[in-house]
N, C-alpha and C positions, 0 to 999 in steps of 0.2 A: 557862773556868769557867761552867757553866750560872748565869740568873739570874732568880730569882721576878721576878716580875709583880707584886707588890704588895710597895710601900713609902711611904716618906712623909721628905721634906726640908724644910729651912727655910733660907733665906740671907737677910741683911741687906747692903745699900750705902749708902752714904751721900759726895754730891755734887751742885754744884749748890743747893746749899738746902737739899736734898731727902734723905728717908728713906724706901730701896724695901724693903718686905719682901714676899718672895716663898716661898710656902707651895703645897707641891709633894705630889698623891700618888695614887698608884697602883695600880690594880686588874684582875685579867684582863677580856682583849680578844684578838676573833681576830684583828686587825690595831692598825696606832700610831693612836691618836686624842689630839688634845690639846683639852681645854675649859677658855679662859680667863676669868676674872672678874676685871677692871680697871676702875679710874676712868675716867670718860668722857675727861680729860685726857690721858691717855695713849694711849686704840684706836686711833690710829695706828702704835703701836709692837707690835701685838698678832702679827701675822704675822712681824714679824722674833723675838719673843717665842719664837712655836712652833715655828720653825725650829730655834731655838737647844737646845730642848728634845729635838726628832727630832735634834739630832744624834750622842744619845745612847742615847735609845730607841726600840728597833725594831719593840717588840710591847706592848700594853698600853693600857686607856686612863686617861689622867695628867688629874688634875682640878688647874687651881692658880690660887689666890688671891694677888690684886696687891694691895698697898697702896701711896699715897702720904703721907708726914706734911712736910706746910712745916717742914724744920729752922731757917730763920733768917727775921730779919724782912722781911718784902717791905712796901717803901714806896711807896705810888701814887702816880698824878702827878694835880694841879690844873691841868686847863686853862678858861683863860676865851676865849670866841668873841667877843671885841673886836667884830667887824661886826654880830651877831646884835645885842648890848646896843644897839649904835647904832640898829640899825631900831626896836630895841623903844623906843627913848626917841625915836628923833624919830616915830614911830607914837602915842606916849602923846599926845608934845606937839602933836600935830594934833588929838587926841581933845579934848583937855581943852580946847585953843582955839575947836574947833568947837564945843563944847558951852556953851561962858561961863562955864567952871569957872574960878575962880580960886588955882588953886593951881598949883604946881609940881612937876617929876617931879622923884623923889628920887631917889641911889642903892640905896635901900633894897627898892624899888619893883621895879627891876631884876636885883637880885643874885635873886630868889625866882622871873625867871620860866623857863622849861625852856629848857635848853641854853645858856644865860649860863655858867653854871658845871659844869663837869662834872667825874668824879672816876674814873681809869681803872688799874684795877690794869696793873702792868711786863708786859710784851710777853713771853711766852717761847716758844722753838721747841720742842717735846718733841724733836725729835731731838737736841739736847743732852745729853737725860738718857739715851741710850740706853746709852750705857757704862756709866753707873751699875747703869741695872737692869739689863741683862747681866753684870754681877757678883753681884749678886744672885741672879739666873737661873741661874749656871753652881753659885755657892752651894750651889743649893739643889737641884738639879739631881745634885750631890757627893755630898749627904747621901742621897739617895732612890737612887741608884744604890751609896751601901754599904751600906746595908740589902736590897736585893734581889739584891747579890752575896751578904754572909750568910744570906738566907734559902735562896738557890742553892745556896750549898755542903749545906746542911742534906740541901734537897732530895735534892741528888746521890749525900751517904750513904745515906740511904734507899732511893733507887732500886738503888743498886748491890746492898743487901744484898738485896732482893726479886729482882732478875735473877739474883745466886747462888742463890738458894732457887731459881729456876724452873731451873734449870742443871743443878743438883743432881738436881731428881725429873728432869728430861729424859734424863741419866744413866740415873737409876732404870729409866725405861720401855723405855729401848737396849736395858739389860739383859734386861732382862724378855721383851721382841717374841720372841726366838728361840726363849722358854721354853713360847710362848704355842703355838706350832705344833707344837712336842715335844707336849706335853701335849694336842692337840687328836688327834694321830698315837694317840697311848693311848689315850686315848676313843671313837673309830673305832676300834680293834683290839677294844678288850673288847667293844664293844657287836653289832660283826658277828659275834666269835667266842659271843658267847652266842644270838645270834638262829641261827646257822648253829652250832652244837653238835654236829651230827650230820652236818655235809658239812665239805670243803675251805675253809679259808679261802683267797680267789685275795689274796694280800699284793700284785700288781701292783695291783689295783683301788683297795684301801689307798690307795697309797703317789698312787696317781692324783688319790683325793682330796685327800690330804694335800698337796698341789703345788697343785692349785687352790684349796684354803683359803690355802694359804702369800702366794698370790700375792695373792688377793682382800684380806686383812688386809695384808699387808706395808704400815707404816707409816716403811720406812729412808729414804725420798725425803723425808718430810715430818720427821722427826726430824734431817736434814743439816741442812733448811732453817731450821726452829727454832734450830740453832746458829750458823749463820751471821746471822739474826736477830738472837741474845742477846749477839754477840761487838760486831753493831754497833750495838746500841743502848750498849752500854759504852764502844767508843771513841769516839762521836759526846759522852756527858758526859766525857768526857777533853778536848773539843778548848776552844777560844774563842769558836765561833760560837753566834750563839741555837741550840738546839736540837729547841725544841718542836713544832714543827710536823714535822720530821724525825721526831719520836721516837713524834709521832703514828702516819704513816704504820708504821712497824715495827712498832710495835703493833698495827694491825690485820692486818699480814702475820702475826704470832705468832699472834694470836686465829685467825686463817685457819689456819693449820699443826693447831694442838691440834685446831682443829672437827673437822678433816680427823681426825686419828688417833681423836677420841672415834666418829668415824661408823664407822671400819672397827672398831676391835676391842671384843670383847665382855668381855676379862676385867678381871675386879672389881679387881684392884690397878690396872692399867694406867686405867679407868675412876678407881678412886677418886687418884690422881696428876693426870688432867684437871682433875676439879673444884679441887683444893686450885692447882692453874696458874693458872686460870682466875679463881679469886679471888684470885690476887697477881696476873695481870695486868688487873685490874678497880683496884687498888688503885695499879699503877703508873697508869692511865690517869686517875686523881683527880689523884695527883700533878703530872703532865707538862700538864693544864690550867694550873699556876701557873707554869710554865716558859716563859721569854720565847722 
């Protein structure tokens, strides 16, 4: 099943503590690109992140938003530097002796000066939390690839019924080609028989040009191929691979075939069938942009 290129997911985990919400979404790209935005906390975890991401999507570029929320209390630890306080007191009590101060160092003194006391939040490895937010990740990951398998499907009706339509006039034009060198055979006939009115018409000469018109216009090689074109672009959205970049290339093979018949033939229906192709396959090639 073909699938758009732009969607948008959301997944929530929660472990460790911790609350990962991961906001996912997607917009056409000729190739996969992923661009994250995470907590500095966590950019370690960012490549295993995107991996996780590509191993879903193939084409597209995916913009997704990480958050972290502390779910439970984190309690810090109090350490005191036992050695530091001692230099700082027998340092004081050298100053104050040498000076003739008569007082004494207090505790109080010491508890206020830097690194006596210090206060250090818990130790954590982000690679811990990876499980968590790769649930999160896969989450959301879920939700943004059933939205652009629904919008695929959409797509795919669409395309299908525009490829009947060009099926259809292509038909029309089969029809027509044969019609086209009858009627060019009559037009030669009248026009020599009125100009020569009064001699032989030589019908071999006719029939001469009629055969090099036939030949010069003959658009049968270029209307097989247009079908074989139109058969594969139908079963390429039948299959489960990405198909857009496939569906690309046939479409300029198709645009290539029609040019080709617009250049050799001169007649007005067969002409007005190009353009009305021409702009369904203008309208598939909008489409097959949004096709992963």
């Amino acid at each position: 099943m073909p699938k758009s290129m732009t969607g948008f997911g959301r997944g929530e985990a929660i472990g460790h503590g911790k609350k990962f919400t991961v906001e996912l979404k997607s917009v056409n790209h000729r190739f996969a690109e992923v661009v994250l935005r995470m907590p500095k906390q966590i950019f370690s975890l960012e490549e295993k992140s995107r991996r996780t991401i590509l191993e879903r999507v193939t084409r597209g570029r995916v913009d997704g938003y990480v958050s972290v929320e502390q779910f439970s209390e984190r309690i810090p630890t109090v350490k005191v530097d036992k050695a530091l306080a001692s230099s700082y007191y027998k340092a004081m009590g050298e100053l104050l002796e040498g000076l003739e101060i008569a007082e004494s160092v207090k505790a109080d003194h010491i508890f206020h000066l830097p690194g006596v006391i210090s206060v250090e939040e818990p130790a954590e490895d982000a690679m811990e939390w990876w499980p968590v937010l790769q649930e999160a990740i896969r989450a959301a990951v879920d939700g943004l690839m059933d939205m652009r398998e629904s919008e695929g499907r959409r797509l795919k009706d669409d395309l299908l019924v525009r490829l009947g339509k060009i099926m259809k006039m292509t038909s029309e034009v089969e029809s027509r080609s044969p019609l086209v060198v009858e009627e060019y055979r009559e037009r030669l006939t009248q026009r020599l028989s009125d100009w020569l009115a009064e001699s032989t018409l030589d019908i071999n000469r006719v029939m001469a040009e009629v055969v090099l018109f036939s030949e010069k216009s003959s658009i049968s090689e270029e209307i097989v191929r247009l079908y074989s074109h139109l058969v594969q672009a139908s079963e390429s959205l039948g299959g489960s691979e990405p198909v857009g970049r496939k569906l690309d290339f046939i479409l300029q093979e198709m645009n290539r075939e029609i040019n080709t018949i617009a250049s050799k033939s001169s007649d007005i229906q067969i002409s007005g069938y190009v353009v009305e192709i021409k702009s369904e396959l203008e309208k598939i090639r909008e489409q097959i942009q949004n096709l992963e």
